[in-house]
C-alpha positions as CSV (number, residue, x, y, z in Angstrom):
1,X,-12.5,-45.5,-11.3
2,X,-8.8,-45.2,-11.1
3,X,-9.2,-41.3,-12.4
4,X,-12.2,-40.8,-9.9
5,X,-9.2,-41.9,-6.8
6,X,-6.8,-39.9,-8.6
7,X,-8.8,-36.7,-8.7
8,X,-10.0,-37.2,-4.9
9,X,-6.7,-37.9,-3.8
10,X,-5.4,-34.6,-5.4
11,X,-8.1,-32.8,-3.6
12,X,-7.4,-34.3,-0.6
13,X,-3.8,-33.6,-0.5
14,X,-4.8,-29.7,-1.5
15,X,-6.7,-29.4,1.4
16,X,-4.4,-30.8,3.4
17,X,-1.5,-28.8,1.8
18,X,-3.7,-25.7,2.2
19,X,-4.4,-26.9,6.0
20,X,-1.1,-26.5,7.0
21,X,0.3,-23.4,4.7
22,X,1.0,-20.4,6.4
23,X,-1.9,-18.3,5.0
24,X,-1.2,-14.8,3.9
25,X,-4.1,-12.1,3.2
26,X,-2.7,-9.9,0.4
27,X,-5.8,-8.0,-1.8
28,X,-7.8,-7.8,-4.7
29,X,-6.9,-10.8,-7.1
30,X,-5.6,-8.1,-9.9
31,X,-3.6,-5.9,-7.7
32,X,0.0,-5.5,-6.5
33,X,-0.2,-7.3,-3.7
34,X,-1.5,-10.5,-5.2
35,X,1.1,-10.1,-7.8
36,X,3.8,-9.9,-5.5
37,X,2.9,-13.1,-3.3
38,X,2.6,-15.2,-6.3
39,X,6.0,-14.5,-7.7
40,X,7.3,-15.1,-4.4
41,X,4.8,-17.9,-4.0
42,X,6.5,-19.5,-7.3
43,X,9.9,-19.4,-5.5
44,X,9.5,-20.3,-1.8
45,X,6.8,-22.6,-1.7
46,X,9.0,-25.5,-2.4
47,X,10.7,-24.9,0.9
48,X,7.7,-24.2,2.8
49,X,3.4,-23.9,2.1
50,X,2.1,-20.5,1.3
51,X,-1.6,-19.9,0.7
52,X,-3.1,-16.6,-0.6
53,X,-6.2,-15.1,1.0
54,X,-7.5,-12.3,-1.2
55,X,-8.7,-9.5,0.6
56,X,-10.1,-5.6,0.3
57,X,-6.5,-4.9,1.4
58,X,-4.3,-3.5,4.3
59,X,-7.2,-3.1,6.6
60,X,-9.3,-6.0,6.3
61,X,-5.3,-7.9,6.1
62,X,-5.2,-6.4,9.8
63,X,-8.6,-7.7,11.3
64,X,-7.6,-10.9,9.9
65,X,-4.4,-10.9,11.2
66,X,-5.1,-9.9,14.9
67,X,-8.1,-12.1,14.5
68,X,-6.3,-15.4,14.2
69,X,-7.4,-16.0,10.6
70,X,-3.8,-15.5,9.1
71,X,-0.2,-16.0,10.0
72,X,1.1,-12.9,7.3
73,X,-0.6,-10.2,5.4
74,X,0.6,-7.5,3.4
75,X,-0.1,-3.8,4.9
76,X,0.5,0.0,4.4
77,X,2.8,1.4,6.9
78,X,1.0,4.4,7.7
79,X,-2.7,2.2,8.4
80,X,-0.7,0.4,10.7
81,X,0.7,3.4,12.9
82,X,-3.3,4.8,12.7
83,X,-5.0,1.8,13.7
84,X,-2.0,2.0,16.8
85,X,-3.5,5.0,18.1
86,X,-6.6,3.0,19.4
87,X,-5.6,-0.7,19.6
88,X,-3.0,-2.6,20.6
89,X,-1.0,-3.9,17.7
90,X,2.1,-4.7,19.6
91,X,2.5,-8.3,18.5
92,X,2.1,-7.6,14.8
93,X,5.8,-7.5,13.6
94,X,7.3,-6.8,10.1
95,X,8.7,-9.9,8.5
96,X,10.0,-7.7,5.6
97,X,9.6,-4.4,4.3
98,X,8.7,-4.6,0.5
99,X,8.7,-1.7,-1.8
100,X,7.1,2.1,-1.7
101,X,3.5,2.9,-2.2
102,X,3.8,7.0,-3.1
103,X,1.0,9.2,-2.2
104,X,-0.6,10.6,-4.9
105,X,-2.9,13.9,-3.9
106,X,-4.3,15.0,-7.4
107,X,-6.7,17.8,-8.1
108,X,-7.8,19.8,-11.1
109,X,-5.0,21.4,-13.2
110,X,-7.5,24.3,-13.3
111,X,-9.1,24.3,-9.9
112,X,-12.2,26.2,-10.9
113,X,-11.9,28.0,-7.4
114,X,-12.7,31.6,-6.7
115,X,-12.2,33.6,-3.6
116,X,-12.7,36.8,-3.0
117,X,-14.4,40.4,-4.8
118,X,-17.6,41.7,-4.2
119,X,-20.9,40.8,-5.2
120,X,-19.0,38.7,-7.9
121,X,-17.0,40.8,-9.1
122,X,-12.9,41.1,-9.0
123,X,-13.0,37.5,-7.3
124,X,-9.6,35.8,-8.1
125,X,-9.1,32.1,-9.5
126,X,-7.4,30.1,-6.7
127,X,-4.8,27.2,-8.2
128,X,-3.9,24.1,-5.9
129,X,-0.4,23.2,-6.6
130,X,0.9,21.7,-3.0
131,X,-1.3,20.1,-0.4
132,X,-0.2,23.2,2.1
133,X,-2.8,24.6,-0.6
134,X,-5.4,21.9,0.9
135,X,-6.5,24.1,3.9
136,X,-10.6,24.4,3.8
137,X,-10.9,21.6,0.8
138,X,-12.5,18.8,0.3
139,X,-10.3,15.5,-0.2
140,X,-11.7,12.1,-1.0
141,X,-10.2,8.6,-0.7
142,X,-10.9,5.4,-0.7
143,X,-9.7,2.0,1.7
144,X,-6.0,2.4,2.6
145,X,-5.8,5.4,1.2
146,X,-8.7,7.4,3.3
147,X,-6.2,6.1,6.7
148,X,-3.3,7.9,4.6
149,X,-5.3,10.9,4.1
150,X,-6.6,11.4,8.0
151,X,-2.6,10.6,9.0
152,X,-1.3,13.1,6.5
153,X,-4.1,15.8,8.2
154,X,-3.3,14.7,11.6
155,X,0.7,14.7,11.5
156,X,1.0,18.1,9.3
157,X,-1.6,19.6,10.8
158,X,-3.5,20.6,7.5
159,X,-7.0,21.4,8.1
160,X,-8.9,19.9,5.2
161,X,-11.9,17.7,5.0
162,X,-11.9,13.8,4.0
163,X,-14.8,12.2,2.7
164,X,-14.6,8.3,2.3
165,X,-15.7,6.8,-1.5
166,X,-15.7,3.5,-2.6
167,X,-12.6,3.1,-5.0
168,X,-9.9,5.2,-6.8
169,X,-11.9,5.6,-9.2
170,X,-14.8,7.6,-7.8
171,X,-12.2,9.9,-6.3
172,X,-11.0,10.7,-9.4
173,X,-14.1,10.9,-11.0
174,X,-15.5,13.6,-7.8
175,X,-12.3,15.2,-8.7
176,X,-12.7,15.5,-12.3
177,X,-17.0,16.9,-11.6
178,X,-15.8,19.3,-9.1
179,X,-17.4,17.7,-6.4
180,X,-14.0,17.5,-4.2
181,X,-11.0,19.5,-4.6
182,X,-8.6,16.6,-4.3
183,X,-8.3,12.7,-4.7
184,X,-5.8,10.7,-2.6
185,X,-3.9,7.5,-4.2
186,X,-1.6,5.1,-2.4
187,X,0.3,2.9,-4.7
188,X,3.3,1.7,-6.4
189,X,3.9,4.4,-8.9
190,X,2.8,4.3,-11.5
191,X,-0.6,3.8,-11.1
192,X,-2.6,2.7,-14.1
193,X,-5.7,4.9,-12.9
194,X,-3.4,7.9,-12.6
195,X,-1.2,7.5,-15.5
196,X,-4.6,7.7,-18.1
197,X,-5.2,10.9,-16.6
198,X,-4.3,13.9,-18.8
199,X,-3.2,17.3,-18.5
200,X,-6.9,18.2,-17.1
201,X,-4.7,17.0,-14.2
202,X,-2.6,18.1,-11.8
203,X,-0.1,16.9,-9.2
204,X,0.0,18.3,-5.5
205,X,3.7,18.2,-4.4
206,X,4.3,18.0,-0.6
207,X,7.0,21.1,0.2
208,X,9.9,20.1,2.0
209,X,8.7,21.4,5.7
210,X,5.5,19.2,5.3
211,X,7.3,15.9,4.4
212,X,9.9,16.5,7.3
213,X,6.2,17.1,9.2
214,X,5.6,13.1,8.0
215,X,9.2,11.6,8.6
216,X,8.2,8.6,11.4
217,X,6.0,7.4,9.1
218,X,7.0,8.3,5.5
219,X,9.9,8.8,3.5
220,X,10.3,11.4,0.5
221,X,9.8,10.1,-3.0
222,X,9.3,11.7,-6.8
223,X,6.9,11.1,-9.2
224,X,6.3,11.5,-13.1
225,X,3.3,10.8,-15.1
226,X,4.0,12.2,-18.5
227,X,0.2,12.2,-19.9
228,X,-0.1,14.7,-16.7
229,X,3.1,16.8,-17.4
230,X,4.2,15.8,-13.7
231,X,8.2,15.6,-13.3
232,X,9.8,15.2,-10.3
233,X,6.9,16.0,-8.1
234,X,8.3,15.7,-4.9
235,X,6.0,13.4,-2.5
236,X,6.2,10.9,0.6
237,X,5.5,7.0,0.5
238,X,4.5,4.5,3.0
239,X,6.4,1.2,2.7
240,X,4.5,-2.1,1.8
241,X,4.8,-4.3,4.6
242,X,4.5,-7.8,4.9
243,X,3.4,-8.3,8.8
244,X,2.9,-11.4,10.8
245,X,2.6,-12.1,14.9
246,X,4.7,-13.0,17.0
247,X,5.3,-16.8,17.0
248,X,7.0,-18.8,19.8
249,X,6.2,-22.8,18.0
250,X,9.0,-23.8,16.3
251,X,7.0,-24.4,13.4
252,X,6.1,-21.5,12.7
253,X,9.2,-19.5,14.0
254,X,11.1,-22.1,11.4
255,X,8.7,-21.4,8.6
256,X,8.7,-17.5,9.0
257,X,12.4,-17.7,8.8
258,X,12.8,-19.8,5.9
259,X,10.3,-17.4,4.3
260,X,12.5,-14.2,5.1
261,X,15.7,-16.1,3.6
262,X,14.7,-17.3,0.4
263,X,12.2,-13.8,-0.3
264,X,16.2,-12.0,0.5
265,X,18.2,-14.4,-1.2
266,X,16.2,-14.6,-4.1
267,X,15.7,-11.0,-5.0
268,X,17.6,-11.0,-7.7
269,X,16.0,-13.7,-9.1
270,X,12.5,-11.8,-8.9
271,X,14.3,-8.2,-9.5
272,X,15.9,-9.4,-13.1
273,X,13.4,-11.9,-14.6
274,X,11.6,-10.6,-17.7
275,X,7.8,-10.5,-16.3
276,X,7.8,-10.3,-12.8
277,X,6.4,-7.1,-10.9
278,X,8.1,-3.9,-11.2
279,X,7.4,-3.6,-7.7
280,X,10.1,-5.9,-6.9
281,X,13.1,-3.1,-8.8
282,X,12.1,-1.1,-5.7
283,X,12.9,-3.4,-3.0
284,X,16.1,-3.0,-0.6
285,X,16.8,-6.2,1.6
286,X,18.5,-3.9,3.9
287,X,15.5,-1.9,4.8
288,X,13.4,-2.8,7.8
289,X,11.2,-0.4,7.9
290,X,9.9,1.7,10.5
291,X,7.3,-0.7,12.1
292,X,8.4,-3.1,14.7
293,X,10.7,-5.7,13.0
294,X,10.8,-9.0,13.6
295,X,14.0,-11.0,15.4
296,X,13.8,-14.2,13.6
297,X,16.9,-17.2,13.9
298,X,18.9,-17.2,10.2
299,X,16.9,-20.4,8.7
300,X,18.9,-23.8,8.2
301,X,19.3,-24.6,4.9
């Protein structure tokens, strides 16, 4: 009997506890996202309740957000300024900016394209090596990365087409049957999808007129994938967010600030202990993105 009160009282109090946590949508239970809020989860929540709510990612985080469900989610960057083009997202605000998730446009490293000749003859192979190269093509993406793709086409002005799959891995795999010309992946490099890849592969690099093309919303970043042969490949990346409204209740205006201090004051912490996300290497507490940032009161210790 004593047992029986025990393990109800438990649950109780975890409901409870849960009840009053500031909930965060993150993503998919095995991704970055998820890995990143329990680490950070394992260090704060002693000063304040955090609940994870996993999610499909930086969209459905969104809907939730603006729909009351959460107080904090974690969100690309560029979805963000997209889904501003249509609705007002005025009163989501950055409580930190996290790491980089690079784009990663990959195609064929022989593109199997021909142009040109005459009734089949003298037609010339066509190689994709930048995403200038992209004009005419056929791109695929899937979730956050289909939003990057129609941004990247809007804000350079690239005339490709997108076509929406269900995961990274069916781009790569319409990549890899010729049934698109290129795959777009948003993610903390590396990616374990893209670093299987071989040199079947290629990377599209973004020249230097396109990225300054992409400037309000990204910022230039490398990438290497050694299995692909791809050093250096110059690209852009959208920061990681982690996004909440605008609270007024001291509550929550106390909580969200506790939150930001010890996330800041215990980077190093999550930056230099064997384990934790390599995600973490790439965060700068002095960057605050360039979403709308959050004025928050330094939390009283």
């Amino acid at each position: 009997m004593k047992k029986l009160i025990v393990s109800l009282s438990l649950a109780l109090f975890a409901t409870v506890s849960f009840s009053q946590a500031l909930k965060v949508s993150t993503g998919g239970s095995t991704g970055t996202y998820s890995r990143t809020f329990k680490e950070m989860s394992g260090i704060c929540s002693q000063q304040l309740p955090i609940a994870e709510v996993n999610s499909s990612g930086s969209v459905q985080n969104i809907d939730r957000l603006t729909g009351n469900e959460v107080n904090g989610a974690f969100v690309q960057t560029d979805v963000l300024f997209f889904r501003s083009r249509t609705e007002d997202l005025s009163n989501v605000k950055t409580l930190l900016a996290l790491y980089p998730e690079e784009v990663h446009v990959i195609g064929l490293a022989v593109s199997g394209i021909k142009e040109g000749g005459t009734m089949g003859f003298g037609a010339k192979n066509v190689q994709l090596n930048s995403v200038n190269d992209l004009v005419g093509r056929t791109v695929v993406a899937a979730g956050g990365s289909y939003i990057t793709a129609q941004v990247i086409r809007l804000q350079t002005e690239i005339d490709f087409k997108i076509i929406e799959v269900a995961s990274a891995d069916d781009a790569l795999k319409a990549v890899s049957s010729g049934t698109a010309h290129a795959a777009v992946l948003v993610g903390g490099a590396p990616l374990p999808n893209v670093s299987a890849l071989d040199k079947n592969f290629k990377m599209l690099s973004f020249p230097e007129a396109t990225v300054a093309k992409l400037k309000n919303v990204y910022r230039p970043s490398k990438l290497n994938y050694s299995k692909m042969g791809a050093a250096g490949v110059a690209t852009v990346a959208t920061d990681a967010l982690f996004v909440t409204r605008t609270y007024t209740t001291p509550k929550f205006v106390d909580g969200l600030s506790k939150l930001r201090g010890c996330i800041i004051g215990n980077l190093a912490e999550l930056q230099e202990t064997t384990g934790m996300s390599p995600a973490w290497q790439k965060m700068d507490p002095t960057n605050k993105g360039k979403w709308a940032y959050m004025d928050l009161p330094v939390a009283k210790k």
